[in-house]
LUMGUPA-817173 format. One record per residue (C-alpha): residue number from 1; x, y, z. Coordinates in pm, 1 decimal. Layout:
BEGIN
  num      east     north        up
  NUM         X         Y         Z
...
***
This chain:
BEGIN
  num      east     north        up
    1       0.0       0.0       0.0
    2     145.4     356.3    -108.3
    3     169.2     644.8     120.6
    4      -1.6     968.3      -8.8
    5      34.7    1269.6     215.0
    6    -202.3    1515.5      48.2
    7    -146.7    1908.4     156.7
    8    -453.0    2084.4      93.3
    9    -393.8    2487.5      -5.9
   10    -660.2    2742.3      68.9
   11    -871.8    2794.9    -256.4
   12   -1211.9    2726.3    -379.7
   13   -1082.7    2403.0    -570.2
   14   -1018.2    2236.7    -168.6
   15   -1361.2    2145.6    -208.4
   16   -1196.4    1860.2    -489.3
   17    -962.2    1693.5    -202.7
   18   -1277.7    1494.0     -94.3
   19   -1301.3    1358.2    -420.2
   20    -938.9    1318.1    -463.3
   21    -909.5    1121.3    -147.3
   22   -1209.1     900.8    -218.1
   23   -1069.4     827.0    -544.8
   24    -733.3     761.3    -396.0
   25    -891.6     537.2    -132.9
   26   -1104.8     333.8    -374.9
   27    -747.9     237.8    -569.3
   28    -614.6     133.4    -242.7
   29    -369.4     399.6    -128.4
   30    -338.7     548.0     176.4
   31    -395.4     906.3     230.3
   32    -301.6    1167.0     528.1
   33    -419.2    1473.4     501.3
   34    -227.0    1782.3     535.8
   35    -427.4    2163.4     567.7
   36    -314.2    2513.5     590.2
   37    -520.5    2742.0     777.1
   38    -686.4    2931.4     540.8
   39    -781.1    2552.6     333.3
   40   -1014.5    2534.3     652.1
   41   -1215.6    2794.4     522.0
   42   -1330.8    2573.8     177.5
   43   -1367.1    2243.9     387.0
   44   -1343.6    2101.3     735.4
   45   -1101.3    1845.5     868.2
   46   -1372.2    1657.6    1005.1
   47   -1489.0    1584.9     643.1
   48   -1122.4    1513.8     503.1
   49   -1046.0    1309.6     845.0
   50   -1410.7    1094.5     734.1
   51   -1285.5    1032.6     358.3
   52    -948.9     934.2     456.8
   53    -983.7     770.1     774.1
   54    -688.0     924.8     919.8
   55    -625.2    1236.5    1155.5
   56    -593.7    1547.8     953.8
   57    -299.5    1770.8    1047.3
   58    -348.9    2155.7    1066.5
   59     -71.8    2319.5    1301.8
   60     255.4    2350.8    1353.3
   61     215.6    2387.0    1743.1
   62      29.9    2089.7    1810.3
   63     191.1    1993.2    2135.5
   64     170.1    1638.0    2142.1
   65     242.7    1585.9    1778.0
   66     553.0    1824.5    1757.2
   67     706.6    1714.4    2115.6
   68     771.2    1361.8    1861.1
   69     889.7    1610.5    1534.7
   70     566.0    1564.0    1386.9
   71     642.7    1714.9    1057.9
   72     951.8    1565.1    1006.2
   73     783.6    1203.3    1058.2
   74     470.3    1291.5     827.2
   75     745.3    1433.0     539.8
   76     976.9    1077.2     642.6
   77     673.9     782.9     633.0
   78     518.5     935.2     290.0
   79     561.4     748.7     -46.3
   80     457.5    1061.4    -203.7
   81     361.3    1408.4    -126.2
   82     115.2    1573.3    -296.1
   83     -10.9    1956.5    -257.3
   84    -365.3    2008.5    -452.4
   85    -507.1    2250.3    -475.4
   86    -137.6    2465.9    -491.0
   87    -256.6    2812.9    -448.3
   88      -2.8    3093.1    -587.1
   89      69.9    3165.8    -245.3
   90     161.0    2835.2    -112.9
   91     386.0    2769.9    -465.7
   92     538.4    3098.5    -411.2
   93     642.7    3002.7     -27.5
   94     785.9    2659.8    -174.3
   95     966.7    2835.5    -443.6
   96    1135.5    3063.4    -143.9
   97    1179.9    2780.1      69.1
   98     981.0    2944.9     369.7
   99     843.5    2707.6     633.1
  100     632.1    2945.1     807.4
  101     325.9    2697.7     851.1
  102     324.4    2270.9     911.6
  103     293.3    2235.7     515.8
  104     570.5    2478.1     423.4
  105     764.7    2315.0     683.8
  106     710.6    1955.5     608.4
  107     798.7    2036.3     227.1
  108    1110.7    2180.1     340.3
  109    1182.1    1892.1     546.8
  110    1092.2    1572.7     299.8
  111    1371.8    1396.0      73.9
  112    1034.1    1239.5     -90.3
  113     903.0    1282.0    -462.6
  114     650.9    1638.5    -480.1
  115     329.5    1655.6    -715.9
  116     185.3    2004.7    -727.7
  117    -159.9    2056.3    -857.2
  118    -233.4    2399.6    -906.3
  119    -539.6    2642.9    -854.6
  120    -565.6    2982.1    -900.8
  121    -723.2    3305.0   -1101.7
  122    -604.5    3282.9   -1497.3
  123    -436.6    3606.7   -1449.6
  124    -207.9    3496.7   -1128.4
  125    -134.3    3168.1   -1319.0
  126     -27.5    3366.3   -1597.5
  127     180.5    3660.9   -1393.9
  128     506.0    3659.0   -1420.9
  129     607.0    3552.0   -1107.6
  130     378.9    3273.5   -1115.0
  131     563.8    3148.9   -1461.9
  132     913.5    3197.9   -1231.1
  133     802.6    3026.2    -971.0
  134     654.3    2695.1   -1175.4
  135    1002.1    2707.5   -1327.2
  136    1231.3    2706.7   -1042.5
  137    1063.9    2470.4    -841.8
  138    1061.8    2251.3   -1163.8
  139    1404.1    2336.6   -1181.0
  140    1415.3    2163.0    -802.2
  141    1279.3    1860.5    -905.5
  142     921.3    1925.1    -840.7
  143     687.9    1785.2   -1094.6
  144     404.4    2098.3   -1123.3
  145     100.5    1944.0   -1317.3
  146     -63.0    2228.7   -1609.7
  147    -383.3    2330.1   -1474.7
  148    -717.8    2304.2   -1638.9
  149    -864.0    2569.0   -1868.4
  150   -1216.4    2655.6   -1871.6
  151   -1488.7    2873.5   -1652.4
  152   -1366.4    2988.9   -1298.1
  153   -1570.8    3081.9    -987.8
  154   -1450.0    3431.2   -1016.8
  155   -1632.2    3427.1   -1371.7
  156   -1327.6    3468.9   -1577.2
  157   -1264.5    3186.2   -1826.5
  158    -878.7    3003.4   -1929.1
  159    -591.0    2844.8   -1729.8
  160    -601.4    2804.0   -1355.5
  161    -885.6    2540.8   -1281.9
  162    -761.9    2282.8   -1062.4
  163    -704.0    1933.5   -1245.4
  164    -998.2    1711.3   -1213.1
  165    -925.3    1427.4    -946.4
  166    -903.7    1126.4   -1176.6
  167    -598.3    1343.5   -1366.2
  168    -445.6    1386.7   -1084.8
  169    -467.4    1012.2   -1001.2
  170    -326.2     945.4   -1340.9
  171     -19.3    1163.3   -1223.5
  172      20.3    1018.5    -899.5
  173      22.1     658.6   -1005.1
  174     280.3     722.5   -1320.9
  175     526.8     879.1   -1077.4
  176     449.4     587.5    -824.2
  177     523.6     347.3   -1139.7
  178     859.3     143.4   -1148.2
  179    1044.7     343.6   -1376.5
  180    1047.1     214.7   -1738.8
  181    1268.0     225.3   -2039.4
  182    1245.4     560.8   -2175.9
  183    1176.2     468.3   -2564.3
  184    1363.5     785.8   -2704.4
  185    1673.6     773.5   -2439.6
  186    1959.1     900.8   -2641.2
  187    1770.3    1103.3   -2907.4
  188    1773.4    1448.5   -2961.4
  189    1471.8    1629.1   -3098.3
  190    1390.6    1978.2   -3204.2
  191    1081.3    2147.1   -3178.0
  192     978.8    2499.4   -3217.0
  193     643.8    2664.8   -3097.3
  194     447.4    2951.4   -3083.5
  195     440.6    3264.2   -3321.0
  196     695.2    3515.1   -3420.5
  197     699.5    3847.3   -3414.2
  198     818.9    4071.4   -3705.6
  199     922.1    4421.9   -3609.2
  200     709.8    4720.5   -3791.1
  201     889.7    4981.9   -3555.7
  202     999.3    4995.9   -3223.6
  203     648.9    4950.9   -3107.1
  204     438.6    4752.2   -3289.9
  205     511.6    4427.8   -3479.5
  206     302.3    4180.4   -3683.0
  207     249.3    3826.5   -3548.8
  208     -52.4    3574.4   -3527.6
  209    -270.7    3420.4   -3271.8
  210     -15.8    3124.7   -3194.1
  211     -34.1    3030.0   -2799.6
  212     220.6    2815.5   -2820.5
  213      28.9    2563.6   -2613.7
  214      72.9    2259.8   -2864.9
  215     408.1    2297.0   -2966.0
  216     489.5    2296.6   -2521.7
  217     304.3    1990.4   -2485.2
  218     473.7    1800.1   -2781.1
  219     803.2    1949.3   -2626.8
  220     699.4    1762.6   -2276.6
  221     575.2    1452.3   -2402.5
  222     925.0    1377.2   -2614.0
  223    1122.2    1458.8   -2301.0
  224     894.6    1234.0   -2071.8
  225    1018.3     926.3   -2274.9
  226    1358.1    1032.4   -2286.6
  227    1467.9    1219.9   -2541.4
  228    1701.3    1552.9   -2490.3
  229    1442.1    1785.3   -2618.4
  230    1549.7    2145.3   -2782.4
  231    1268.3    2371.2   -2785.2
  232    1267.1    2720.5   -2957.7
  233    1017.9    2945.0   -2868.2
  234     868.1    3240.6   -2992.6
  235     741.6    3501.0   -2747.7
  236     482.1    3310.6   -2535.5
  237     505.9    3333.3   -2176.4
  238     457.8    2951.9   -2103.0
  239     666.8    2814.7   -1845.1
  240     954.3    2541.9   -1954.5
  241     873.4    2170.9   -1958.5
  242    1049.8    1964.4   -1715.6
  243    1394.7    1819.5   -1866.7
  244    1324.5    2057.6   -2167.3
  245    1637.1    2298.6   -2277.8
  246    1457.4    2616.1   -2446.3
  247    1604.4    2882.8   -2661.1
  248    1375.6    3211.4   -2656.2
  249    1352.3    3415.0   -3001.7
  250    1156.9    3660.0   -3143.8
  251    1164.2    3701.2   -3526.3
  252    1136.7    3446.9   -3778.6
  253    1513.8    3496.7   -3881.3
  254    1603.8    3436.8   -3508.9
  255    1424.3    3142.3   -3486.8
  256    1567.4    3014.4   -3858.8
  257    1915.5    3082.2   -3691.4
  258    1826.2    2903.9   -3360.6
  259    1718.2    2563.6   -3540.8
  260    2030.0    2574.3   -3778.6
  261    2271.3    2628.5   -3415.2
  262    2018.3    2322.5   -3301.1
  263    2086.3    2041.4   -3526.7
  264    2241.8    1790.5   -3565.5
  265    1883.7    1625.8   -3445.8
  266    1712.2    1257.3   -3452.4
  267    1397.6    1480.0   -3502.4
  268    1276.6    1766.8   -3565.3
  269     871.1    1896.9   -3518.6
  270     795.1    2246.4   -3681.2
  271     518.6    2379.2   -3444.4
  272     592.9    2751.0   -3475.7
  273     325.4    2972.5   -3687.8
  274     633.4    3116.8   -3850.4
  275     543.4    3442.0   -4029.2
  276     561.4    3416.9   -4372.4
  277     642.5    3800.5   -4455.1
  278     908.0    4034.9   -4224.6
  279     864.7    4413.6   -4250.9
  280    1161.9    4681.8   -4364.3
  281    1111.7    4800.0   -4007.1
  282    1183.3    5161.8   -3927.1
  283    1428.1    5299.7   -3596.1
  284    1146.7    5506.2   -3496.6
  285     796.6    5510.4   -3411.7
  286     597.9    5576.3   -3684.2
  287     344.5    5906.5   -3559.4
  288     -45.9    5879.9   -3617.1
  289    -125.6    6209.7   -3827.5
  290     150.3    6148.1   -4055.7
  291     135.8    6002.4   -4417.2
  292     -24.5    5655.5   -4381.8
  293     265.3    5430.7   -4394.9
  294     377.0    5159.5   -4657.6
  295     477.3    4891.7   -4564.5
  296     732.9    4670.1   -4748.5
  297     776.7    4295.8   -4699.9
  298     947.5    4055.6   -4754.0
  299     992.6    3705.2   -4702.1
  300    1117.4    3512.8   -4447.5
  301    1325.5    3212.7   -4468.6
  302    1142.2    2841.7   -4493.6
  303    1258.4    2698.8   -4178.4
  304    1067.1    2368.7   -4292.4
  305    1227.2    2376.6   -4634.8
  306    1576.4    2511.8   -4526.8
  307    1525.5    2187.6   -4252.8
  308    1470.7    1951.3   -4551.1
  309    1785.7    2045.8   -4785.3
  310    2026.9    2054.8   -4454.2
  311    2290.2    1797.6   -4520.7
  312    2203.9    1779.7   -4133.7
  313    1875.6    1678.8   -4201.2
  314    1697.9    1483.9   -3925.9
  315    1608.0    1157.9   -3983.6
  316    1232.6    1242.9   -3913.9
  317    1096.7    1584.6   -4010.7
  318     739.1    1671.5   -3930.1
  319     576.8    2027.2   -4010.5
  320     251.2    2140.0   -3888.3
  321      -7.5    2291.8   -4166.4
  322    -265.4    2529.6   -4000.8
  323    -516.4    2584.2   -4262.3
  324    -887.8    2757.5   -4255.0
  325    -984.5    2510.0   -4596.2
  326    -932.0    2262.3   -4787.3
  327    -717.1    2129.8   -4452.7
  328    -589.7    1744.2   -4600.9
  329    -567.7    1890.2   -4936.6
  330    -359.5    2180.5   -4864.8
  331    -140.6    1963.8   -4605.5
  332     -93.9    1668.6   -4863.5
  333      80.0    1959.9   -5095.0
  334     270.2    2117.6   -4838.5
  335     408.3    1767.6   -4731.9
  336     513.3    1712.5   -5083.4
  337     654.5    2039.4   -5172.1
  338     862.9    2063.5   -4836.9
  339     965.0    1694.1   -4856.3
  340     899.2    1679.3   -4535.1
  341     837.4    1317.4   -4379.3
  342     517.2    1393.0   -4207.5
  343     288.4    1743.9   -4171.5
  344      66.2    1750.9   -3917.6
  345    -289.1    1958.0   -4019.7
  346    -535.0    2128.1   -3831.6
  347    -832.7    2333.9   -3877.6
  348    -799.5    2685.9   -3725.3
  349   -1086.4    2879.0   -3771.0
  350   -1236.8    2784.3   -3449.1
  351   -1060.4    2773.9   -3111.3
  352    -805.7    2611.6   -3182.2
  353    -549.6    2892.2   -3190.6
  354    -530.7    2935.2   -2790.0
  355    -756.4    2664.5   -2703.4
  356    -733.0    2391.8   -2483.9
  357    -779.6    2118.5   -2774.9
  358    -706.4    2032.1   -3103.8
  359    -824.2    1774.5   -3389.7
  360    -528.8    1692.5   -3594.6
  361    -497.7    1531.2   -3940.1
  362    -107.0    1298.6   -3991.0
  363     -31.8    1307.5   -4340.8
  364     223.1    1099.6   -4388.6
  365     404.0     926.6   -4744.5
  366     103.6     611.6   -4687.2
  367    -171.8     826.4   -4687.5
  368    -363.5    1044.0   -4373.9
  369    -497.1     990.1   -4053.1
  370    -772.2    1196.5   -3880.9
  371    -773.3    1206.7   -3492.6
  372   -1030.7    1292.7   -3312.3
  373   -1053.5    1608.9   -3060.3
  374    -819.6    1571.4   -2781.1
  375    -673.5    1794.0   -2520.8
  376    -356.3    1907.8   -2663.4
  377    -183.7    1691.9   -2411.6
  378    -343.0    1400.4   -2547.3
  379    -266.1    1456.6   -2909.4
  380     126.9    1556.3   -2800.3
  381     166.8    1239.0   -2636.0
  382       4.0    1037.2   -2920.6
  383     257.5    1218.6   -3193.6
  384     557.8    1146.4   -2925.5
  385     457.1     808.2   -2920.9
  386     398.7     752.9   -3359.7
  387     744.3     939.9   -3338.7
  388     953.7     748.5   -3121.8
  389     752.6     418.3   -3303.2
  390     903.6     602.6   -3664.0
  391    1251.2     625.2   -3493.7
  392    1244.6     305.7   -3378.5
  393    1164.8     145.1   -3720.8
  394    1404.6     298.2   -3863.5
  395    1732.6     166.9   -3995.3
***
């Protein structure tokens, strides 16, 4: 029987610990809970002590319990810990390594694995010191689960909903898992994601609606079965992947230059929404009132084509084809005209651009598959999985 010692942060999403414990329960774990002071305000220990038919700690200063070191023996006797919901406040104080409260100080204390679920406002998640926090304690070997996206109880709508329960069972039990061959150990693959952004002048630039979001996930789901991953990214403000080295750029050019520094590569997966055009950009802004400006472009280099004529060419190179019509047919000429191995084509003229999933089309030399809608998670660690079956097969 594992050992799950579950801190519960002070948001609205505490309310999900019940069902995270009964879950847990039900698969036969064991589960102590942990609560700061202000989670006591979304649920009562009574009701968490009920579900997991354990005591429920909530103080530092409990006589009895700290007389034996009571934190250090709750951080020793756990398998795992696991903090859900991770309010920015409570990932901030871990990032700082404060122990200012029994859950702060029990994380500070424990030599045992860390799963962080978070929960908080999409504008917090997205701050910047939220994105520099998820990173160093990433960096620290924490493994910080992506929250949800969707409708919040403030009423504001995007990423920052707590993870239902049975995902965060999912996670628990894969880091619980005997470790297993990683199936693209000792391959390096490329990726780049999100948009770029082309100068006009020193103020304003011309880019697209590229989150980034897919290109991330494919990033993660390549370095979860090994490989070295090298991500360039245009200018999203996503935090890193875990195990994922990232190069930041901003122009099409840049990232052209990046990918060539990049290679040599097993892979290679062209996410970005590289612009097609760049503008003769001007050292100053250009004044409203003035003559309405011209502007003059012209193109940017094929980082997909450029990829295919290397004589550093990866052994597996997939593009991505965002298309408004026409999708497979417009992808099955791309594919051939790029002589790439494999383009990867979606719809955007819905959500997709931003959005929390994604229906893909794999073209590939045999003919095309069409995948359902996924969460972008889903479809990233399907591609990992055709790609490191593609690498495998190969002589």
């Amino acid at each position: 029987m594992t050992r799950i010692l579950l801190i519960v942060g002070g948001g609205i999403a505490a309310y999900k610990a019940a069902e995270l414990i009964r879950l847990l329960k039900t698969r036969g774990h064991a589960v102590r809970c942990v609560m700061t002071d202000s989670a006591q305000h979304f649920v009562t220990p009574m009701t968490l002590a009920a579900l997991s038919e354990d005591k429920v700690y909530t103080t530092l200063w409990d006589l009895k319990d700290e007389a034996e070191m009571g934190h250090i023996q709750l951080s020793r006797e756990a398998d795992l810990i696991v903090v859900a919901p991770a309010t920015a406040d409570l990932m901030a104080r871990m990032t700082a390594g404060l122990a200012n409260d029994l859950a702060t100080t029990l994380l500070l204390a424990t030599d045992k694995p860390v799963l962080v679920a978070p929960a908080m406002n999409v504008r917090m998640w997205s701050h910047a010191a939220t994105v520099r926090n998820v990173a160093q304690l990433r960096a620290d070997g924490v493994t910080v689960m992506l929250p949800d996206e969707g409708m919040m109880a403030c009423g504001e709508y995007g990423p920052g909903r707590l993870p239902e329960p049975p995902a965060i069972v999912a996670a628990i039990e894969a880091m619980l898992a005997p470790a297993a061959p990683k199936r693209l150990a000792g391959r390096h693959i490329l990726v780049t994601a999100g948009p770029t952004h082309e100068p006009i002048d020193p103020v304003r630039y011309i880019a697209n609606r590229s989150s980034g979001k897919q290109g991330f996930a494919i990033a993660a789901a390549l370095a979860r079965l090994g490989a070295r991953v090298t991500l360039v990214a245009g200018p999203v403000t996503l935090p890193t992947p875990p195990a994922v080295d990232r190069i930041d750029v901003e122009t099409a050019r840049e990232m052209a230059d990046a990918v060539d520094h990049a290679l040599p590569a097993d892979a290679a997966v062209m996410v970005a929404a590289v612009a097609d055009w760049h503008v003769d950009s001007v050292p100053q802004k250009i004044k409203k009132g003035e003559a309405t400006p011209i502007l003059t472009l012209a193109e940017n280099p094929d980082i997909l084509a450029t990829l295919a004529r290397s004589p550093h060419r990866p052994r597996l190179l997939i593009g991505f084809a965002a298309e408004t019509q026409r999708v497979i047919e417009h992808a099955v000429a791309k594919r051939v005209r790029k002589t790439a191995d494999w383009i990867v084509a979606n719809d955007v003229s819905g959500d997709v651009m931003g959005g929390a999933d994604n229906s893909v089309n794999l073209v590939t030399e045999t003919g095309v598959e069409s995948w359902e809608r996924l969460p972008k998670n889903a479809v990233a660690t399907r591609l990992a999985e055709r790609i490191a079956d593609a690498l495998e097969a190969a002589p």
